[in-house]
N, C-alpha and C positions, 0 to 999 in steps of 0.2 A: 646476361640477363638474370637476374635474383628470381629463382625459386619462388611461387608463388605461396607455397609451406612456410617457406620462410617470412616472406612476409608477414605472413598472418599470425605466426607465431610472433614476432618482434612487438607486432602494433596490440597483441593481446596482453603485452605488460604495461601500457599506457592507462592504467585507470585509477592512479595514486592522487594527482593533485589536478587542480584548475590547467597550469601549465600542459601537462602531458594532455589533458582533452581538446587543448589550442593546437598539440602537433598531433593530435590525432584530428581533426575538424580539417590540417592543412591537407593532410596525408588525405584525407576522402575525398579531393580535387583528381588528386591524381591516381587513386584506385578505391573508386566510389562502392564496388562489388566486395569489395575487404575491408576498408576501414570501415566505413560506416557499420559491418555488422558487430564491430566494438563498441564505436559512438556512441552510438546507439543501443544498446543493449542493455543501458539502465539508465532511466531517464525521468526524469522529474518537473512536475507540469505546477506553475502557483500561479495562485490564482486574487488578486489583491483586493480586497474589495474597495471603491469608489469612498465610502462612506470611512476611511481611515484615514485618508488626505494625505498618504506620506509619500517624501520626492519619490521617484523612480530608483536613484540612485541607493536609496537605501534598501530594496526590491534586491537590486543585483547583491549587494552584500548580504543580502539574508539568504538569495541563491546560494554564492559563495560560500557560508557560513556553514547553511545545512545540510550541502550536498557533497560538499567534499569527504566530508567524515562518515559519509553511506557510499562514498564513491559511486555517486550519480552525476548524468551530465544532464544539467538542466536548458530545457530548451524552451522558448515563447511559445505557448501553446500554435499561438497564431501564425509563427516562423515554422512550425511542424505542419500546419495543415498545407501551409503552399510549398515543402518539400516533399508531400505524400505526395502531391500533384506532377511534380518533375521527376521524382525518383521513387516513385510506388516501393518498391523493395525495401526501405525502411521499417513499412509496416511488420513485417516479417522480421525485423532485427530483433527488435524488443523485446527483451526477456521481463524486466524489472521494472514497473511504474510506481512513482511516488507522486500524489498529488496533494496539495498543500493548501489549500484555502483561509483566506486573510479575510476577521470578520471586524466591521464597526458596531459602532451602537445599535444601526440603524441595520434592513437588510442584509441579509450575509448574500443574497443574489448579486451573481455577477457578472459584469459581459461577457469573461472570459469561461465562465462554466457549459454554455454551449460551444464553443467551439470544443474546448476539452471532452463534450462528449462527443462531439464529432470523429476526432480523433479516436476514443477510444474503441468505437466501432467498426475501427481498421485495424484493432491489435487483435490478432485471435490469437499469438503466439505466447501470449504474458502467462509467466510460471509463478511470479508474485506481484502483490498490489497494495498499495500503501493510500488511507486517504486520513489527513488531518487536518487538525485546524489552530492557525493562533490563539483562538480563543474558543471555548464553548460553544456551538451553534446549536440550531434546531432542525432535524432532518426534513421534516414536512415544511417549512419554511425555506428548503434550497428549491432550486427547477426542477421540475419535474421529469423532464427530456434527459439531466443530467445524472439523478436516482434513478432513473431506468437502466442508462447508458454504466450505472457503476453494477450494479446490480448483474447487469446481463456478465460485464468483464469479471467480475469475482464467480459467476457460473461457469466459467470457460473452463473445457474439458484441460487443457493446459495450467491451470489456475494447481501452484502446490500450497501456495503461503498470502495471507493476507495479515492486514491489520488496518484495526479503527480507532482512532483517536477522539477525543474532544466531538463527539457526535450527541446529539440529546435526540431522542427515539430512531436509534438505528433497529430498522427491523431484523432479528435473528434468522427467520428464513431465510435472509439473504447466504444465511452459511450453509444453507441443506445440500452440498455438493458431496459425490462422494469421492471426488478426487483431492479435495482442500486436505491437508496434513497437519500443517500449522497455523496458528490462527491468536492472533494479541487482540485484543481488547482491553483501551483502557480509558477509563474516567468518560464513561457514557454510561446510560439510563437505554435498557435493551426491553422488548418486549416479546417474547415465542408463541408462535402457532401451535395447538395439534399436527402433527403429522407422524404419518409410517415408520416406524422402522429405518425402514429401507433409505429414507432422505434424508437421513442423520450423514453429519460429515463420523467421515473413520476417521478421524483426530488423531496421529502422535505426541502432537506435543498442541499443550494450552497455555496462555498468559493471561493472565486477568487479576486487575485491582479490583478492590471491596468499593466500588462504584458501583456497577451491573447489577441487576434484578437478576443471581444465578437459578434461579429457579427453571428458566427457559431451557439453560446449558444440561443440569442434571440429566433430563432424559438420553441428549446424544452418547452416555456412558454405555448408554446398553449394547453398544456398538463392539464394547471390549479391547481397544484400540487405543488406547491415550497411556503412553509410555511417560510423558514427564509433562508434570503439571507446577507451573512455577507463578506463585500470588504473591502479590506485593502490598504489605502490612502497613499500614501509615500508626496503627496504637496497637501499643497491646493485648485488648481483647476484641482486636480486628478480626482474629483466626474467627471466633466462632462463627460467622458467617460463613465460612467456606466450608464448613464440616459437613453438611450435604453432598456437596462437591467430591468431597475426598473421600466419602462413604461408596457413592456411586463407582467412585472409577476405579477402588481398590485392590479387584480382582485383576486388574490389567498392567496396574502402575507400578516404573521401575525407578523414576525420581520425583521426588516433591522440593520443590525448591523456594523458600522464603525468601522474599527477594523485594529494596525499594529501591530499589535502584535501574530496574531494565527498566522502568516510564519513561525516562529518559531517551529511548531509543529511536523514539519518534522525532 
């Protein structure tokens, strides 16, 4: 009989392509307690919206497409909720959530954002959190149940790295954690609270495009804590918007990185 060590080591090189998470998905039949906490372990939730009218088929290929090259295994949010129910211990896999939301012209509300926050109320273990969009939304125009539900998972004492995409008024509180380290924001419209000291994220590393109102960001520098700060320039006299920025966290900062290219990484 094989080593259970061994095992787990073998099924911990399967997170390269679509392929390897089909024998890894076969492999959790037959040792549900090990594979799975690979499976599982970064996992990516889309969400399509109604008002976009495109086949299914094209859904799986943009799964495909986006998740391979972050090496995430994307699963039906809805196939997730009725696995938490047979195999609880899932909840406890996940390391890594990427959620993906598909907006039309019309509502970016979507069936499937409640169950996704269903879900996400069973991960206390997520070390990082990913939430974008195809296009531009409006934060106060998604569910409400589902802005709670992302809100509370980006405060999870667990939580080291997140990132926002394509959000129009994502609220900055949502970062006052002091365990968050990393943290992207790109191409959204932010707005900050007063608060403490003390609620400021200890930030090592920032990303952020000359989209965001940085005025919010400035204060969390007092923190002393932000090692490498990397902005992505679309013009030439893009810099001067960040010089607040760069003024505030000077005393701390060990890299400044010019960069248009990591947007893409969403």
């Amino acid at each position: 009989m094989i080593a259970t060590e061994l095992v787990d080591h073998i099924l911990s090189f399967l997170h390269s392509d679509e392929d390897m998470y089909t024998t890894l998905k076969a492999c959790s039949l037959a040792f549900p307690q090990i594979a799975d906490r690979h499976l599982y372990s970064h996992i990516t939730f889309y969400a399509p919206d109604p008002a976009d009218h495109i086949p299914m088929s094209w859904h799986q290929a943009f799964y495909a497409k986006r998740t391979n090259s972050k090496g995430t295994y994307v699963v039906d949010p809805t196939e997730f909720s009725h696995l938490l129910v047979d195999r609880p211990h899932i909840a406890n896999c996940v390391r890594v959530l990427r959620i993906i939301a598909g907006t039309g012209l019309g509502s970016p509300t979507t069936a499937l954002l409640p169950v996704i926050s269903s879900n996400m109320s069973n991960l206390s273990q997520i070390e990082s959190i990913t939430f974008s969009s195809r296009r531009l939304l409006s934060w106060p125009a998604l569910d409400p149940i589902f802005c709670t539900a992302l809100q509370n998972s980006i405060r999870l004492p667990s939580i080291k790295q997140a990132a926002v995409s394509e959000i129009n008024g994502f609220p900055l509180e949502t970062f006052h954690s002091k365990n968050l380290r990393s943290l992207l924001l790109y191409n959204l419209c932010i707005a900050g609270v007063d608060a403490p000291t003390s609620s400021y994220p200890r930030l090592h590393s920032l990303r952020v495009d000359n989209g965001p109102n940085l005025s919010g960001i400035v204060p969390w520098m007092r923190n002393d804590t932000l090692h490498t700060l990397s902005l992505c320039i679309y013009e030439l006299d893009g810099l001067s918007g960040f010089w607040p920025l760069i003024d505030a966290c000077s005393a701390s900062l060990v890299s400044l990185e010019l960069d248009h290219k990591f947007c893409g990484a969403l």
